[in-house]
C-alpha positions as CSV (number, residue, x, y, z in Angstrom):
1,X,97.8,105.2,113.2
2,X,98.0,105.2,109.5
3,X,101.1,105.2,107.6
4,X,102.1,106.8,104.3
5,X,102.3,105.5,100.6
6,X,106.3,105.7,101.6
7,X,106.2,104.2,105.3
8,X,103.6,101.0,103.8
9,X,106.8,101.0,101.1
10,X,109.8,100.9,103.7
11,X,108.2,98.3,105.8
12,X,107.6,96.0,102.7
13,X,111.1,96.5,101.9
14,X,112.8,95.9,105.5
15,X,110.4,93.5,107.1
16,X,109.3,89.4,106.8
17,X,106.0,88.1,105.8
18,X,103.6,88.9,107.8
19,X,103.3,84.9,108.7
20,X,105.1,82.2,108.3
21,X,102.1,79.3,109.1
22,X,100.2,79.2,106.3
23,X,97.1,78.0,108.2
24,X,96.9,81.2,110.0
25,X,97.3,83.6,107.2
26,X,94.1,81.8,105.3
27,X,92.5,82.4,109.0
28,X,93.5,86.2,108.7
29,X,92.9,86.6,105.1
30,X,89.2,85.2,105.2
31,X,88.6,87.6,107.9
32,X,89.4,90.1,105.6
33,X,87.9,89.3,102.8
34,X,84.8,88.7,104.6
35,X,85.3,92.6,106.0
36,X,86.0,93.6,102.2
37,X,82.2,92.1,101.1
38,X,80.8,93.9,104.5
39,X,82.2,97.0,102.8
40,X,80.6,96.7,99.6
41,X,77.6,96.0,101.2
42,X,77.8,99.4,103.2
43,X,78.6,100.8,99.9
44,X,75.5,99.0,98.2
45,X,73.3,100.3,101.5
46,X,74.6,104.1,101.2
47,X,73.6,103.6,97.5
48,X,70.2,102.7,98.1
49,X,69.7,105.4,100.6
50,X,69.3,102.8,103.3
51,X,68.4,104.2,106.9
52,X,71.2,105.5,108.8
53,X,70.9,102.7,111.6
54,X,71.7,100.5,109.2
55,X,74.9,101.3,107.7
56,X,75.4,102.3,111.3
57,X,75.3,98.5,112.0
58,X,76.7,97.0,109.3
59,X,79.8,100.0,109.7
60,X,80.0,98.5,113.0
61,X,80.2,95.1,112.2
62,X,83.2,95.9,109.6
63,X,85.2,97.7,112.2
64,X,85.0,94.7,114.2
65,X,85.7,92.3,111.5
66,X,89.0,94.5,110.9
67,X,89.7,94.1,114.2
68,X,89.5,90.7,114.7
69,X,91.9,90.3,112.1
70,X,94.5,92.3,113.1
71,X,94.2,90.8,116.4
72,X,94.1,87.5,115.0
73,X,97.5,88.3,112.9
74,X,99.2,90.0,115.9
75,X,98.7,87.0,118.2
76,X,99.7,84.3,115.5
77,X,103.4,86.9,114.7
78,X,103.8,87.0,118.5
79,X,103.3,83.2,118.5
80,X,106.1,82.8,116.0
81,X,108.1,85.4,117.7
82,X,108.2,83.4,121.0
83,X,108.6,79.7,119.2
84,X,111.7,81.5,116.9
85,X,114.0,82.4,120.1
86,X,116.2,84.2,117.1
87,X,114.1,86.7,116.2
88,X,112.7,87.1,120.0
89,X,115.0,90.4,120.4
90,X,113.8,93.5,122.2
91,X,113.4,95.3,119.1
92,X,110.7,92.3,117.9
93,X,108.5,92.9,121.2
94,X,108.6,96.6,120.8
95,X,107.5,96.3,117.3
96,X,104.5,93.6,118.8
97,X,103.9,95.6,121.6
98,X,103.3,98.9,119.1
99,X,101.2,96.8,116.9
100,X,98.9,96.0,119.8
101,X,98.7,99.5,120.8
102,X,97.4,100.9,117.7
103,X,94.2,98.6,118.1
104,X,93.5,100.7,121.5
């Protein structure tokens, strides 16, 4: 599900960092980042008229590296969620459990 420019604004505006433990957002960012240079390399391969079974592969490899991450960064939030018993409200797990279901 994507959102729009507006949505991505609201939820900036009405919602907490995405973690609080600092160890796990490096974990989630470098998963990232290392998905950002996979990228450019399928960019690099597309320019260079590389075969198609191999931006194939290296597409693939990109969409799992994205979705690690977000897996990563769901588990660590619901981690927080259930050691913060304040912010463990109905509303939280629904949020969670949509989160989850847009990696399906």
């Amino acid at each position: 599900m994507l959102l729009s420019i507006r949505e991505v604004g609201m939820a900036k505006k009405n919602s907490a960092p995405a973690l609080q433990d600092q160890e796990q957002l490096e974990e989630v960012l470098k998963r990232v980042k290392r998905a950002e240079g996979q990228i450019a390399g399928v960019v690099r391969m597309l320019e260079e008229s590389r075969s198609c079974e191999e931006v194939v592969h290296q597409m693939a490899a990109v969409g799992k590296a994205i979705n690690t991450a977000a897996i990563t960064l769901i588990a660590a939030s619901l981690q927080e969620c259930i050691l913060d018993k304040k912010s463990n409200n109905p509303e939280q797990r629904e949020r969670l459990q949509k989160l989850f279901l847009s990696l399906a």
